[in-house]
N, C-alpha and C positions, 0 to 999 in steps of 0.2 A: 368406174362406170361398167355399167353390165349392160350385153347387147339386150336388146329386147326379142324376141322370138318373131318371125315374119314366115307368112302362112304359104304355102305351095305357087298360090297363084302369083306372088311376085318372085317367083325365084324364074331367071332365066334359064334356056334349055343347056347353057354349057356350066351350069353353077348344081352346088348340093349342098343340104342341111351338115353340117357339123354337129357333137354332140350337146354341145351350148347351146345352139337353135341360131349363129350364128351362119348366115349364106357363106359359102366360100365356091368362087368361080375357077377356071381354069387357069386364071391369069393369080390365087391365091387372094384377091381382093374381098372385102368385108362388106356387107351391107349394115349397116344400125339402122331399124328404124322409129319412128316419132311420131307421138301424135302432135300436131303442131297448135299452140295455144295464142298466138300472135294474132288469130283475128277470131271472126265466132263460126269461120270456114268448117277449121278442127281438121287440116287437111293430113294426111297420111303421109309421111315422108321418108325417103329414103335415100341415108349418106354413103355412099362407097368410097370407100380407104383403100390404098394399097399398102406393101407391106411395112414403109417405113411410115403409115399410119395418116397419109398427109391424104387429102380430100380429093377422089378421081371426080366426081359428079354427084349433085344433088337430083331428086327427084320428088317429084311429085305437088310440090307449094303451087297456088294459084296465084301468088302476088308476092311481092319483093318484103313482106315482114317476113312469111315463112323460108325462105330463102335466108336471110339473118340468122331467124329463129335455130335453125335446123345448122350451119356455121357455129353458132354460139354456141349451143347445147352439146353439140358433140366436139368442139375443142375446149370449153373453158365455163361448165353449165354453172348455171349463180341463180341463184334462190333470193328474196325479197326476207324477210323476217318479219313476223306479226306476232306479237305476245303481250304479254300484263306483269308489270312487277311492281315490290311492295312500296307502299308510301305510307310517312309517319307523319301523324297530325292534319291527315287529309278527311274531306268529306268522305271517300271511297277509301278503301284498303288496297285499292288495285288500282295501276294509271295505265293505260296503254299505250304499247311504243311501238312503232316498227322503223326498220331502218331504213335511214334515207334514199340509198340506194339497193340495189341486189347486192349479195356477196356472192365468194365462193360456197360451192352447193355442201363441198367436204366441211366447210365451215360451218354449217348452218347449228350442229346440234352445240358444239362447242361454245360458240354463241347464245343459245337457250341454256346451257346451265351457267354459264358467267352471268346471264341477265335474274336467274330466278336466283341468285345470292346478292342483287343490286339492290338498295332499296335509295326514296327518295325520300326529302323532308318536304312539307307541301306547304306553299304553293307553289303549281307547276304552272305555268303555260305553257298552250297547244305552240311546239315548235323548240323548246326548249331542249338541247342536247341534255341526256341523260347518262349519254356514255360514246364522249370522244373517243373517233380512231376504234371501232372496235374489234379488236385482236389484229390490232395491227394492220385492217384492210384500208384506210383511209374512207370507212363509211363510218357515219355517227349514226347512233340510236336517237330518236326523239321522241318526246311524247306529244302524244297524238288527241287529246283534248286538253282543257283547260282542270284541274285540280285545286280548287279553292282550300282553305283550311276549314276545319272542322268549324 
């Protein structure tokens, strides 16, 4: 993860820019901060760490999602998967799948090139796993409409 850079007016008067654009206070604490996506707020948040990295204070959420949001993202961020992979003897050449749940976010690309060497024989149905357990996360891939045969 890489801080995101936070502008003069949230740094406090005993904190300073570091060269990463990460805050560092007197007390050596980090600020990260987030745009938050948890409602259509878009609130600006801010995590402070100390140095064995564990969470002093959130800031900034207007409501108890961006408080999660902003917990989740900065200890354990997970990305959703949305993509298209090949189908043989289908009406389309392409089915679309995304995964049931988020994964890990370091997962995500890993997860697009295992899915773009997948392919499927058709007919599919909208819900059908396409790729149990994948890489191990206990999230399945399914597809996401119905795939009749040609």
């Amino acid at each position: 993860m890489t801080d995101v850079p936070v502008s003069h007016d949230t740094v406090r008067s005993d904190s300073v820019l570091d060269d990463d654009g990460a805050v560092r206070t007197a007390a050596d604490d980090r600020v990260t901060a987030y745009l938050c996506i948890g409602c259509p707020l878009g609130c600006r948040l801010e995590v402070e760490e100390d140095e064995a990295h564990d969470i002093v204070e959130i800031r900034g959420f207007s409501c108890k999602k961006g408080e999660r949001f902003a917990r989740q993202e900065h200890t354990d961020p997970r990305r959703m998967v949305t993509t298209t992979i090949g189908v043989d003897g289908g009406r389309f050449p392409r089915l679309p799948v995304s995964t049931a749940d988020a994964i890990p976010k370091d997962l995500v690309v890993a997860l697009c090139e295992r899915l773009r060497a997948t392919r499927v024989e058709a007919p599919v149905s909208m819900g059908d796993v396409v790729l149990g357990d994948a890489l191990g996360t206990g999230v399945d891939v399914v597809a996401t409409r119905h795939m009749p045969t040609d």
